[in-house]
Structures are given as structure tokens and as C-alpha cells.
C-alpha positions as a Python dict, from the first residue, in 0.01 Angstrom:
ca = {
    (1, 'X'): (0, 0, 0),
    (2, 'X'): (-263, 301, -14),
    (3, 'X'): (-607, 234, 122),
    (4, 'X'): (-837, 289, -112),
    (5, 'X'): (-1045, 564, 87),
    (6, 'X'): (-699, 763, 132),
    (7, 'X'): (-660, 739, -276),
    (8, 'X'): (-897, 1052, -364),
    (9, 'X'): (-735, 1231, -167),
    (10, 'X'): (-396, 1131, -241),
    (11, 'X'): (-462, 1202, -637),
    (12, 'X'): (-622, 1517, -476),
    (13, 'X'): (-295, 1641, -378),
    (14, 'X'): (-42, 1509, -658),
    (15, 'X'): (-247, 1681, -910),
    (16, 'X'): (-262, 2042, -717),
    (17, 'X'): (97, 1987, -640),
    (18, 'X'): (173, 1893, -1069),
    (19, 'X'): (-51, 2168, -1164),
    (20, 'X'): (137, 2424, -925),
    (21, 'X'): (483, 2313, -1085),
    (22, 'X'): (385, 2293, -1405),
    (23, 'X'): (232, 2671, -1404),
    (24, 'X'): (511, 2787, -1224),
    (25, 'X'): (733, 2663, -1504),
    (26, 'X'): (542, 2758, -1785),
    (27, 'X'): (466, 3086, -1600),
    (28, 'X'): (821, 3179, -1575),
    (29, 'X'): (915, 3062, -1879),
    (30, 'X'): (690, 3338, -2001),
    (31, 'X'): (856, 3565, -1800),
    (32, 'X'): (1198, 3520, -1913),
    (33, 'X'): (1105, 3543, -2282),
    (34, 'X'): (884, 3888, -2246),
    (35, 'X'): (1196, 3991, -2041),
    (36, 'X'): (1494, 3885, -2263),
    (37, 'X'): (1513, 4143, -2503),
    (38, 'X'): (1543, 4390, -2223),
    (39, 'X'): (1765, 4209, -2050),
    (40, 'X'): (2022, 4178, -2320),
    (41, 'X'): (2137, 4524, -2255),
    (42, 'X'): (2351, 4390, -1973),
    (43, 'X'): (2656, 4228, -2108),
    (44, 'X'): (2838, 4116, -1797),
    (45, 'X'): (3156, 3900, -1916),
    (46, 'X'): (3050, 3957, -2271),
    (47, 'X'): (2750, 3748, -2212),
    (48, 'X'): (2348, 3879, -2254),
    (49, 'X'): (2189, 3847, -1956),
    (50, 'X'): (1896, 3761, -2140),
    (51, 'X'): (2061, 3525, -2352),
    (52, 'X'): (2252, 3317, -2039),
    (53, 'X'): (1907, 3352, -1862),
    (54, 'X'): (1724, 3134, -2092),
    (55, 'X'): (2013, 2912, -2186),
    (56, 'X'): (2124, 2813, -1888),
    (57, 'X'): (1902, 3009, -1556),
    (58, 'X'): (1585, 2791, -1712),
    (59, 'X'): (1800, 2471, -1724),
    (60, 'X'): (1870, 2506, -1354),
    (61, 'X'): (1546, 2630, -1248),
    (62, 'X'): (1416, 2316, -1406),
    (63, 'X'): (1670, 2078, -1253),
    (64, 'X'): (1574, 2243, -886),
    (65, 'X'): (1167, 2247, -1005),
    (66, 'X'): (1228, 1860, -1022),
    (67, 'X'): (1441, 1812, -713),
    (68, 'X'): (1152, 1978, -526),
    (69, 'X'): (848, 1849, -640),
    (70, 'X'): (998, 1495, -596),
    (71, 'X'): (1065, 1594, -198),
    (72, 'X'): (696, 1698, -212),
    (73, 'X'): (557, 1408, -364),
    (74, 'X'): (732, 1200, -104),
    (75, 'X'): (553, 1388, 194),
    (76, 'X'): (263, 1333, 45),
    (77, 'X'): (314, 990, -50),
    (78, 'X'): (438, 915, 305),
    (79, 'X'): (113, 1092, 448),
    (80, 'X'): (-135, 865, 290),
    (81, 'X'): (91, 556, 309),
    (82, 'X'): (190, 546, -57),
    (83, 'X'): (529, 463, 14),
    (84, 'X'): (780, 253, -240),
    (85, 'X'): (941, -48, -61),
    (86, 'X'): (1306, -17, -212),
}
């Protein structure tokens, strides 16, 4: 159970670390559609790049975003003694 001086700061750090995922996503999300249309001249295997980029590189990148940011949110978590009894 989390102490409840340790729980600003805990809240402190799950929102920086949401905020930096959620940017990053959204960021390069961004990227890949400014970028697509350019990208599309490069047909390797008959496939856009651009095309395969959005349809399945953001799919990925999104699997691996939440992989991560679960591994982080455990450090924290175990720093400030948030930790799940399973």
C-alpha cells in the first residue's frame, strides 16, 4: 500500500511518464502522415512504404509504446511501494 506522503509524488511521475507516451505517439503519428505521401514512391514488394508504414509500422510501434510504458510504470510503482499483490 502507498503512503500517502509518497502519493504526490507517485501521481507526479505516472502523469510525466503518460504525457511523454502519449506525445510521443501522437507526435509520430504526425510524422508518418506528413511523410506518407513521400514515402509512397518506394514500392518494395509491390507495397507503399507509406502505405505499410501506417498500416502496420504504427500498429507495432503502438504494441511496443504499451509494452514499455507498462515496464515503466512498474519501476515506478515499485519505487514508491505501489505494488499489486497478485
Amino acid at each position: 500500500m502507498i503512503e500517502n506522503e509518497q502519493r504526490p509524488a507517485h501521481w507526479r511521475e505516472t502523469f510525466a511518464l503518460m504525457v511523454a507516451i502519449i506525445g510521443a505517439l501522437v507526435g509520430g503519428t504526425v510524422v508518418l502522415v506528413l511523410f506518407a505521401v513521400p514515402l509512397d514512391a518506394f514500392t518494395p514488394l509491390g507495397f507503399p512504404i507509406g502505405f505499410y508504414a501506417l498500416a502496420q509500422g504504427a500498429l507495432i510501434v503502438c504494441v511496443i509504446a504499451a509494452f514499455w510504458f507498462a515496464n515503466r510504470q512498474e519501476r515506478i510503482d515499485r519505487r514508491h511501494g505501489a505494488m499489486e499483490d497478485v
